[in-house]
VOGU-3710 file (C-alpha; in Angstrom, 3 decimals, decimal comma):
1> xxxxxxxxxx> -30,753/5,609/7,667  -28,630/8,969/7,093  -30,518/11,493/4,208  -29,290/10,957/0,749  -27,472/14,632/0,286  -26,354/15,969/-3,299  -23,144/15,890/-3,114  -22,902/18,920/-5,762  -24,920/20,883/-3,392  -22,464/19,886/-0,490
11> xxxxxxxxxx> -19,201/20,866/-2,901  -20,823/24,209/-3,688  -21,717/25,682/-0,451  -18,122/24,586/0,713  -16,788/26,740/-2,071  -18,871/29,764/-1,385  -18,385/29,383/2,575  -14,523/30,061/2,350  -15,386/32,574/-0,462  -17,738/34,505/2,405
21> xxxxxxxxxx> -14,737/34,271/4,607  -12,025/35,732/2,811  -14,692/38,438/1,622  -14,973/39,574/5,063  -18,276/40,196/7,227  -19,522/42,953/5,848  -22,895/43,534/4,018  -26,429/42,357/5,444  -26,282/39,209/6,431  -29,628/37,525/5,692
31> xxxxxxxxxx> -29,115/38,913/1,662  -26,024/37,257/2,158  -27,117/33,837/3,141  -30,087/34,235/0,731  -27,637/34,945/-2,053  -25,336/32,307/-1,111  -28,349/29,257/-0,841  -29,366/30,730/-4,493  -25,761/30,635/-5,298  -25,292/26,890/-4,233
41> xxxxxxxxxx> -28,531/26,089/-5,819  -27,549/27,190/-9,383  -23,757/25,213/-8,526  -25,496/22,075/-8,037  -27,780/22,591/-10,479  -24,780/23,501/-13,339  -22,560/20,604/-12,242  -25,285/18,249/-12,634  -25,871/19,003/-15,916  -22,299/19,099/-16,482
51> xxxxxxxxxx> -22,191/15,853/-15,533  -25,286/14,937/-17,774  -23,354/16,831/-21,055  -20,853/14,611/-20,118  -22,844/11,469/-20,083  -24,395/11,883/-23,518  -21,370/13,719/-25,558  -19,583/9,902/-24,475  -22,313/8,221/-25,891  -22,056/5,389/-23,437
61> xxxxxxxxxx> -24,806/3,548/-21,127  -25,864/5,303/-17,851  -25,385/2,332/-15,460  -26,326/2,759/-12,304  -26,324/0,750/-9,103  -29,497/-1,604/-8,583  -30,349/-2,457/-5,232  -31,168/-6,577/-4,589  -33,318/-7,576/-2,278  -31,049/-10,849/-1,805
71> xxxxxxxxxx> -28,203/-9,471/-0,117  -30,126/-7,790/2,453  -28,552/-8,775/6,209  -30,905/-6,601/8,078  -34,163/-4,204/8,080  -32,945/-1,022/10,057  -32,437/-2,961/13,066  -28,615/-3,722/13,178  -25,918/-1,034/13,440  -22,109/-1,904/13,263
81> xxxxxxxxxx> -19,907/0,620/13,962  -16,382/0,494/12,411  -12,912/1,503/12,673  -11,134/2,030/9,243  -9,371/4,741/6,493  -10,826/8,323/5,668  -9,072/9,775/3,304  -7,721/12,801/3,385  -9,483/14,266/0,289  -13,087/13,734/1,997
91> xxxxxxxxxx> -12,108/15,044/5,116  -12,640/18,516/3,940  -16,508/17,733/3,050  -17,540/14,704/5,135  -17,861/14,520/8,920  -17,142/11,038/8,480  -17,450/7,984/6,194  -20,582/7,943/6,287  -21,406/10,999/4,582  -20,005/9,207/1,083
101> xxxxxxxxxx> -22,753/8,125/-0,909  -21,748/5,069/-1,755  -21,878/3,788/1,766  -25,550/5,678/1,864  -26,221/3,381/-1,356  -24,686/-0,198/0,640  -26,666/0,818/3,776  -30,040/0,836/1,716  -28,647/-2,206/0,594  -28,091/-3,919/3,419
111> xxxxxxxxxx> -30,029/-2,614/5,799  -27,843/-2,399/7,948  -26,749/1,295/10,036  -22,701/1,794/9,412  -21,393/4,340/12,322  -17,855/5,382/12,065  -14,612/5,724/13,973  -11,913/7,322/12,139  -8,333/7,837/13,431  -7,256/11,874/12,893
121> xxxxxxxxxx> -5,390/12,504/9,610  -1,665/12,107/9,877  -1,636/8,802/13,043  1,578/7,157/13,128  -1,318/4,004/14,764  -1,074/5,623/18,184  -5,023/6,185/17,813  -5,639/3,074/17,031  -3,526/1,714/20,602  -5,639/4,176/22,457
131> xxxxxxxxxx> -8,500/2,050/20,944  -7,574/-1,223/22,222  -6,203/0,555/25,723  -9,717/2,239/25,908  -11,003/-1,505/25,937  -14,420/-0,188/23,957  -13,498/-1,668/20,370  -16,129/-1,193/17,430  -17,397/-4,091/15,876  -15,448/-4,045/12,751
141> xxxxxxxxxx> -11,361/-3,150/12,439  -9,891/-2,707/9,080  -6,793/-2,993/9,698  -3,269/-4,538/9,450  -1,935/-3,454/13,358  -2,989/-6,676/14,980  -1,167/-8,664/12,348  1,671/-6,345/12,837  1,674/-4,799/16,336  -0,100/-6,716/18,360
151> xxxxxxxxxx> 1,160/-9,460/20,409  0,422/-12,754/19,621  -0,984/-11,101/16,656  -4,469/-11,762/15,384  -4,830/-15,435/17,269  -3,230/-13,765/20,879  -6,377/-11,080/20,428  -8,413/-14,056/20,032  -7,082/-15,699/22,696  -6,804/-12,389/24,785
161> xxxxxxxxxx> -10,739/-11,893/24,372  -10,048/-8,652/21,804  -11,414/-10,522/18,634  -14,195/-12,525/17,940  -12,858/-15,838/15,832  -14,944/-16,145/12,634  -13,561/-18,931/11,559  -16,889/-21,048/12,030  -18,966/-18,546/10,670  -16,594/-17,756/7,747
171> xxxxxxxxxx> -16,984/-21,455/6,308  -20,795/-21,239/6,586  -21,561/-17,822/5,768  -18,922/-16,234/3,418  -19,663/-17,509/0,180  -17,857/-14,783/-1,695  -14,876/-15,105/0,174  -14,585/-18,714/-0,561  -15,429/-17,987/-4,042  -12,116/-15,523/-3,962
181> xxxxxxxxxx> -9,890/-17,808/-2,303  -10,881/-20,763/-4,913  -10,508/-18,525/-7,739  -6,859/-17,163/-6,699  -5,494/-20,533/-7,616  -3,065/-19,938/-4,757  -2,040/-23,910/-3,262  -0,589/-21,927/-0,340  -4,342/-19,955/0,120  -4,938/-22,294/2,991
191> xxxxxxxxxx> -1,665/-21,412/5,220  -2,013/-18,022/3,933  -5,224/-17,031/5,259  -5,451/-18,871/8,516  -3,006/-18,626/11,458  -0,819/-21,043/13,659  -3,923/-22,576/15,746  -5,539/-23,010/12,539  -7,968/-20,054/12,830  -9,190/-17,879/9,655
201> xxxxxxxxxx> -7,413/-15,030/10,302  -7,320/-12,558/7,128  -10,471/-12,855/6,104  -11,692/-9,696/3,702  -8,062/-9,172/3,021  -7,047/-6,820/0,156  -7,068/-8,932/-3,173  -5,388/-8,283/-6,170  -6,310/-8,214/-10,416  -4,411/-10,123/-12,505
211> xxxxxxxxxx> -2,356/-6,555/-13,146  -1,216/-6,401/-10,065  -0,787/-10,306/-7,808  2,271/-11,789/-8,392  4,923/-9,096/-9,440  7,253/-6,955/-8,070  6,836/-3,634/-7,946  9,730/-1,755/-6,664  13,659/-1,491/-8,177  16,014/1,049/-9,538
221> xxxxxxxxxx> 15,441/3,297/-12,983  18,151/4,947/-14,628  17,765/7,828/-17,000  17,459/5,765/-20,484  18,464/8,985/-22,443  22,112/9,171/-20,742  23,079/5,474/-21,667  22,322/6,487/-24,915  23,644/9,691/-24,816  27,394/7,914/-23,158
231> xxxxxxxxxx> 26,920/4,469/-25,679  26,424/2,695/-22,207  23,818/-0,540/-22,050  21,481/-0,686/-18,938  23,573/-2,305/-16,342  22,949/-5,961/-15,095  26,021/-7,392/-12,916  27,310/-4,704/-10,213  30,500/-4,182/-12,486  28,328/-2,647/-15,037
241> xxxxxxxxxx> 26,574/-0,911/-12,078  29,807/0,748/-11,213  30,438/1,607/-14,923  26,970/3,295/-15,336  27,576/5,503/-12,001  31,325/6,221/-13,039  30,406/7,428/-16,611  27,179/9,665/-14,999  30,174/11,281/-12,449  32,346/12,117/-15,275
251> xxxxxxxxxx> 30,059/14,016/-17,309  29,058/16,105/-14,364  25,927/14,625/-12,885  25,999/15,370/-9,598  24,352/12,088/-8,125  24,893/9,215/-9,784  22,590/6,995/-7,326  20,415/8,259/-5,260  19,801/5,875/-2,696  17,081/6,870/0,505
261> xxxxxxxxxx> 17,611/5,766/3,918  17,526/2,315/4,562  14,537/2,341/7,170  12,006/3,320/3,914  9,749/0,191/4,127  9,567/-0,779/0,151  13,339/-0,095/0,176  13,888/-2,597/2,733  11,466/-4,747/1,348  12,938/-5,197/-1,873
271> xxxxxxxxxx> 16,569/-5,053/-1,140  18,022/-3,555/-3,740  22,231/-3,942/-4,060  22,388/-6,353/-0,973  20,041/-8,823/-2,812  23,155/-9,509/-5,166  25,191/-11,057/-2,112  21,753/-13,277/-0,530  21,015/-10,903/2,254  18,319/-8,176/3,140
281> xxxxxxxxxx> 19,314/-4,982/4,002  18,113/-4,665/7,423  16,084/-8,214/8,452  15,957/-11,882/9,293  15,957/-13,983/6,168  15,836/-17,746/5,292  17,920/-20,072/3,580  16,817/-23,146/0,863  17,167/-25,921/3,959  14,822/-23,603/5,709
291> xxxxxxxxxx> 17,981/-22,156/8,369  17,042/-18,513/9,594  20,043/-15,964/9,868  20,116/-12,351/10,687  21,127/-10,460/7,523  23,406/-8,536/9,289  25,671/-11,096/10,448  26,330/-12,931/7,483  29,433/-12,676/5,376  26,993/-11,345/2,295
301> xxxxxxxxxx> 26,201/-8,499/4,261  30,041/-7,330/4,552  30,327/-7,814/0,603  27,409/-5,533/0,468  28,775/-3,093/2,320  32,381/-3,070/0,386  30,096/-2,365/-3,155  28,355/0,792/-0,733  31,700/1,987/0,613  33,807/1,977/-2,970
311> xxxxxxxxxx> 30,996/3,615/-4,381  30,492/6,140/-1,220  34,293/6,742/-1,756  33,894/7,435/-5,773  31,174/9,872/-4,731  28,996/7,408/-6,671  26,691/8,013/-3,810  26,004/11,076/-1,497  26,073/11,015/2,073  22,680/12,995/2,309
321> xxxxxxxxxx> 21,031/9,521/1,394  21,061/8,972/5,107  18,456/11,395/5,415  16,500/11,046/2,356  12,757/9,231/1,648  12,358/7,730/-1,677  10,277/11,239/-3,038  13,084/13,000/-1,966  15,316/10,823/-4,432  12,733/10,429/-7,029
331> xxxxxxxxxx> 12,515/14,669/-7,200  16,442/14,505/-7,284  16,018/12,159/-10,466  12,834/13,485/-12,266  14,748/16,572/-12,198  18,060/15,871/-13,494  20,485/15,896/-10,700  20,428/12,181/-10,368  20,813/9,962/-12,870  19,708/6,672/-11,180
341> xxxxxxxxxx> 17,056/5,482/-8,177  15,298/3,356/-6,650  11,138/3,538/-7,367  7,816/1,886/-7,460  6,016/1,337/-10,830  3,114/4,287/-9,955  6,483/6,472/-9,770  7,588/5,427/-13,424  4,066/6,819/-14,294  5,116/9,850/-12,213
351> xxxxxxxxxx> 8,495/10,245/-13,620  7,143/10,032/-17,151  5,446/13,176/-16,857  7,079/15,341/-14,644  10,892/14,487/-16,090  9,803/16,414/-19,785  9,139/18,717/-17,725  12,969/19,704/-16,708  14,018/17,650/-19,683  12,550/17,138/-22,839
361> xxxxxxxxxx> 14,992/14,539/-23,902  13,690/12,209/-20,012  13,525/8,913/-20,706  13,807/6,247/-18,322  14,416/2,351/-18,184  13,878/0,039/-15,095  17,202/-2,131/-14,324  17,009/-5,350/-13,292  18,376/-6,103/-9,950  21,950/-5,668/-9,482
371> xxxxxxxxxx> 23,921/-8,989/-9,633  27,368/-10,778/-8,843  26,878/-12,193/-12,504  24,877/-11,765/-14,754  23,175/-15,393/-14,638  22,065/-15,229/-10,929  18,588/-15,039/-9,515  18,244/-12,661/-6,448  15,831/-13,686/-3,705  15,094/-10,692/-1,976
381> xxxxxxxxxx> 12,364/-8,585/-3,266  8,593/-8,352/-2,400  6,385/-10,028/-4,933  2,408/-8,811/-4,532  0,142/-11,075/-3,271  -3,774/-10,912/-2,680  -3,599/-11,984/1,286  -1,686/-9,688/2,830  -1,242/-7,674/6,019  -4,556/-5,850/5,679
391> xxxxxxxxxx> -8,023/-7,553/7,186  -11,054/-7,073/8,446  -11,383/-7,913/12,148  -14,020/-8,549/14,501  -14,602/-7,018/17,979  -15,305/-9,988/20,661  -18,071/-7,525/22,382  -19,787/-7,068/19,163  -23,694/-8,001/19,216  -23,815/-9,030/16,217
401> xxxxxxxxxx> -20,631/-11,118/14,750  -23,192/-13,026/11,957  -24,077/-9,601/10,412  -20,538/-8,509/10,756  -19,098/-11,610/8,773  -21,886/-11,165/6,181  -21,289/-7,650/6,420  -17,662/-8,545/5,409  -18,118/-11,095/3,019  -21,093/-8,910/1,026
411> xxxxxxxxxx> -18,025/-6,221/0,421  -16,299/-9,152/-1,383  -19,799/-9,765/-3,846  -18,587/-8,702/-7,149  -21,182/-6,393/-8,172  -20,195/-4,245/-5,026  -16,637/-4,018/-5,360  -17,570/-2,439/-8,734  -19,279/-0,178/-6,598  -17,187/0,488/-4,510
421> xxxxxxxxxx> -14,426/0,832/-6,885  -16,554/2,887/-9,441  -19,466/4,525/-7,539  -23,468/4,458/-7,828  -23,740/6,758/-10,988  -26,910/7,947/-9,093  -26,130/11,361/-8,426  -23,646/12,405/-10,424  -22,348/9,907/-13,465  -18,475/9,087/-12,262
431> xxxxxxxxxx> -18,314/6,280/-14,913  -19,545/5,096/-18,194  -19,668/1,269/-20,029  -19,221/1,089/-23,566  -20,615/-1,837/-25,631  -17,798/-4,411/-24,830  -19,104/-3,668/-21,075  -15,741/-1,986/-20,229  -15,851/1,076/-17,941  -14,267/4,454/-17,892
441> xxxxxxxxxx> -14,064/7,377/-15,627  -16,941/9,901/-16,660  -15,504/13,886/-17,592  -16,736/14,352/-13,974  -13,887/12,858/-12,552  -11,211/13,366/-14,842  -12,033/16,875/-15,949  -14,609/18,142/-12,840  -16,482/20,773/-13,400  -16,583/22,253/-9,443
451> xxxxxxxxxx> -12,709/21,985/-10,261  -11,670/19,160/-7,736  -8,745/17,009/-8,449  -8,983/13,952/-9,614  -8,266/11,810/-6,614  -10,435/14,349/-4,714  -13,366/13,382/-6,791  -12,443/9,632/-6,308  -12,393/10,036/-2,532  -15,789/11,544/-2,587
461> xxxxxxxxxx> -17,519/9,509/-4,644  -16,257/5,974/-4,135  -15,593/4,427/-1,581  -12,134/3,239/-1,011  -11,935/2,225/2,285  -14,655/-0,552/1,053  -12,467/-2,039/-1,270  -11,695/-5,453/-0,798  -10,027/-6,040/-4,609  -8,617/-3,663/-6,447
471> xxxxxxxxxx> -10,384/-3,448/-9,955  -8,853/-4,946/-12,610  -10,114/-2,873/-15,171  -8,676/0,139/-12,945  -5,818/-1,173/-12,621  -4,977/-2,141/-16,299  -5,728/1,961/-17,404  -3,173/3,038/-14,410  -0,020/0,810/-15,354  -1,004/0,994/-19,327
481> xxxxxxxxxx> 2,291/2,757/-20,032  4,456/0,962/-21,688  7,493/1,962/-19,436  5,668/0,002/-16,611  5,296/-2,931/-17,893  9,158/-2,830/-18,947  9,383/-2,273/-15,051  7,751/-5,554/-14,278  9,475/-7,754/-16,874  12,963/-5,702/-15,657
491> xxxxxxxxxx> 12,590/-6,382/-12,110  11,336/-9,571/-12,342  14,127/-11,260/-13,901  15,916/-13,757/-12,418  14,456/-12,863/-9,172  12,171/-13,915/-6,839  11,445/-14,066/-2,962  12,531/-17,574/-1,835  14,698/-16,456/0,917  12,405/-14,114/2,756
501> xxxxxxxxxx> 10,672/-14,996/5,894  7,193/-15,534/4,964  5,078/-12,453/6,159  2,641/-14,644/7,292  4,542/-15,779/10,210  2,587/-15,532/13,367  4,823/-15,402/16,382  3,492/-16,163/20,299  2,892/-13,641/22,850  5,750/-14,452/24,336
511> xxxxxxxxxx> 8,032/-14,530/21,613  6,456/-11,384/19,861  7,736/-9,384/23,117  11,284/-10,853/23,094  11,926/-10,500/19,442  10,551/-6,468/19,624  13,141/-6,474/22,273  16,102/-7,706/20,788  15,172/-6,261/17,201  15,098/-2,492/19,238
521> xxxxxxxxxx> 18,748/-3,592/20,445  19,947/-4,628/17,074  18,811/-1,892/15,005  20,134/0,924/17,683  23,343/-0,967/17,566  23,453/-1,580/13,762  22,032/0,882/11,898  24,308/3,697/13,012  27,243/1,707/12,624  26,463/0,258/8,737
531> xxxxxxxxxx> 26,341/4,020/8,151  29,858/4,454/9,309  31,019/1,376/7,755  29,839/2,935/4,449  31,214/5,824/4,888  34,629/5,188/6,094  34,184/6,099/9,758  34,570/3,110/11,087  37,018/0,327/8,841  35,168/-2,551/7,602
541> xxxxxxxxxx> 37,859/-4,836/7,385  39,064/-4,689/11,205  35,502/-3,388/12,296  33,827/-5,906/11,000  34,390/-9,214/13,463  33,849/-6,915/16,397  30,535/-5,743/14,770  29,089/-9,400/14,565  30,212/-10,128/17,708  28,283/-7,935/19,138
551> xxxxxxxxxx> 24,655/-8,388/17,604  24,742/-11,799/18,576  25,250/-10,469/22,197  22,288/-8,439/21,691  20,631/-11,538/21,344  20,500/-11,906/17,111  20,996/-15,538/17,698  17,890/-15,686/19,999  15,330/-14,202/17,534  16,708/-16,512/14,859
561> xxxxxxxxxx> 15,526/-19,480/16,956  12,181/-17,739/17,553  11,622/-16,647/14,116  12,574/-20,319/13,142  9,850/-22,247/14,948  7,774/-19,699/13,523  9,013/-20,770/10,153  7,957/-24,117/10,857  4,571/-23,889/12,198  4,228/-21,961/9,295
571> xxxxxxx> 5,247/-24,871/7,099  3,346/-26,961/9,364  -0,208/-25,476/8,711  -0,241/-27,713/5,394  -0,865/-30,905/7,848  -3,134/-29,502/10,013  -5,873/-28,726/7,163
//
């Protein structure tokens, strides 16, 4: 077992080393590091009683973590070592997961040793490839690149002798995950959570709070104060759209719409604009009779682009979106040079404070999803959903795969994830519980007294990377404002996903290495050229034939097929349980 350190002790000496290094080397040393132990001594010593002012001034219980003997899964004698997140704001005072107390507190738990691989700050998931080339896995993966890289995906590194399959020992040993999936009241949990051959393969999955499963949290805003300001109502059908972005132009804001590039995942995910006319923006999609067609060949998609190149021609839109990420829009709207974009509800939060800022008159509304008419439903956007691409995976050379799954499924115990979500309150009090039981971040995380940020202090004292649900209680405080709420209801309406490809499709070997192939040939092909459509380079009205024509010679018609008898084993998993 790793020493128990103070973690204000830890804090304080980092201070005071890059203190002694921008003070220079002067001076005799051994006062110097006699001074500078004192130093850290009287730190430690002043933020923990910060902390403990803190504690009583709330007047709340001091809960701390209990230890129970009853979840133990081993006496010192087991080690797994595992592959997952570090976040960035630890990285400055831990060598390593391992270092955070609340994994100190769930290995004195457990008894179990946890030993840590962590992939450098800033991987694009080539670390995690040199991993599997290097053929000398960890026993645990958290993870979503099988699901999404690897061929075969989680069932072809089962098959490939990567991954042990714990589907046997899931059913007998994870209690907590069954309790999960049972309690989700999901009738699709079944086809969700296992895979093709009928395997358990997203087990320890991310799961969601009631705040969070089951809505959609990405669509456009528009500045709330200008439609009242210009006696305009928040759009709904793509007409009004077009009104909205007209009347912004002629009263001198300089982007109407600021759209980002389409290859910005939630973007593409949600389909915003293209969703009016049944199609994604970049993506395979699937019809009511269960029919798969490539967005970009269907006569939706050209309808799309005619709304993108009248507005492009208005200078409704600029051509710098090409280049853009959705912060870059989301500055160019909390600002005030755009008056509309496309966000996720954290960046209503955002927006909410740092528009006042530039504008005291900011106010914001979420639209609902641009339509043909107003009565439509759109099919296109991402609604949440506890199983998702994220899982915990285990290595097929591990020595001990019971221990792992228990390992796994004692994350998912419900006093931990409060833990994990909330810390130990051992060494320094991070939370407090009033007398309805509800919790709330201590003064030592909101308002620290060593001076570290808030999601700094969060980093450092729980334990993120351990969370298997998000806590609902959490949750609830984050998204209380009323403006993000308004963003569920808005983009919500009259829209689901029924005509996206479930992403828990599992495709072959085989056909995961011809679809990369022909999706690299489509989007080289297609991507430039929707760009020129838009913006008058190339004519959309003669263009268009020839640019059909030629993604099905890259082989669009192919991956349809593939992605359809993926569809139905999908479908299928419902009579194989």
């Amino acid at each position: 077992m790793k020493k128990k350190m103070r973690m204000t002790s830890v804090l304080a000496a980092a201070v005071l080393a890059a203190s002694a290094l921008l003070s220079g080397c002067s001076g005799n040393t051994e006062t110097t590091e006699e001074s500078t132990a004192q130093t850290a001594e009287t730190q430690a010593e002043e933020s923990q009683a910060s902390a403990e002012t803190a504690e009583e001034s709330a007047g709340a219980a001091a809960v701390t973590a209990v230890h129970d003997e009853s979840r133990r899964i081993a006496d010192g004698d087991v080690t797994l070592t595992i592959f997952c997140d570090f976040q960035n704001g630890a990285r400055a005072y831990y060598t390593d997961l391992g270092d955070n107390p609340v994994v100190q507190w769930i290995e004195e738990d457990t008894g179990l040793n946890l030993e840590f691989i962590h992939a450098p700050a800033g991987d694009d998931g080539s670390y995690f490839q040199q991993l599997l080339a290097s053929g000398d896995l960890p026993d645990l993966m958290f993870t979503n690149l099988f699901q999404s890289n690897y061929p075969g995906g989680v069932e072809g590194a089962i098959a490939d002798g990567l991954l042990y399959n714990v589907t046997e020992l899931v059913e007998t040993e994870a209690v907590n995950f069954k309790a999960l999936c049972d309690e989700s009241g999901d009738p699709d949990i079944e086809k969700k959570i296992r895979g093709d051959e009928g395997n358990i393969i997203k087990f320890g999955t991310i799961w969601l709070p009631p705040t969070d499963n089951n809505k959609i949290f990405n669509g456009l805003v528009v500045r709330q104060d200008w439609l009242d300001e210009y006696g305009l109502e928040a759009p709904v059908t793509l007409d009004e759209y077009t009104e909205v972005l007209r009347t912004f132009k002629e009263n001198g804001v300089q982007v109407p719409l600021a759209l980002c590039e389409f290859g910005q995942s939630q973007f593409y995910s949600n389909n915003p604009i293209a969703s009016a006319f049944d199609v994604s923006i970049m993506d395979f999609d699937v019809d009511d009779e269960g029919n798969v067609h490539y967005s970009r060949t269907q006569d939706g998609y050209k309808e799309f682009l005619k709304v993108l190149r009248g507005w492009a021609e208005e200078g409704l839109i600029d051509t710098d979106f090409v280049s853009r990420t959705i912060d870059d829009s989301l500055k160019l709207f909390q600002n005030g040079t755009a008056g509309m974009c496309f966000a996720h509800t954290y960046n209503v939060k955002q927006s909410l404070a740092a528009g006042p800022a530039v504008d005291p008159d900011f106010k914001l509304t979420a639209l609902e999803m641009p339509k043909v008419n107003a009565d439509d439903t759109t099919h296109m956007s991402s609604i949440t959903s506890s199983i998702n691409s994220q899982s915990w995976q285990v290595s097929a050379d591990t020595k001990h795969p019971e221990e792992a799954v228990k390992f796994i499924d004692y994350l998912m115990d419900p006093d931990i994830m409060l833990i994990t979500a909330w810390g130990t309150n051992e060494e320094v009090q991070t939370y407090t519980v009033d007398e309805n039981g509800t919790r709330e971040f201590s003064d030592f995380v909101t308002s620290n007294p060593d001076g570290l940020d808030y999601d700094t202090v969060r980093d450092l004292y729980m334990c993120e990377p351990f969370q298997v649900k998000y806590d609902e209680t959490m949750e609830a405080s984050q998204y209380s404002d009323e403006e993000c709420h308004q963003s569920w209801d808005a983009w919500g309406k009259q829209n689901d996903n029924a005509h996206r490809l479930p992403s828990y499709l599992t495709l072959t070997t085989e056909e995961s290495q011809e679809v990369t192939d022909i999706k690299t040939k489509l989007s080289n092909y297609s991507d430039e050229m929707v760009y020129r459509f838009i913006f008058g380079e190339e004519d959309l009205e003669s263009g268009w034939d020839g640019f059909v024509a030629q993604l099905k010679e890259l082989g669009s018609e192919r991956a349809e097929e593939i992605y359809k008898a993926a569809y139905d084993r999908y479908e299928a998993r419902d009579d194989a349980e």
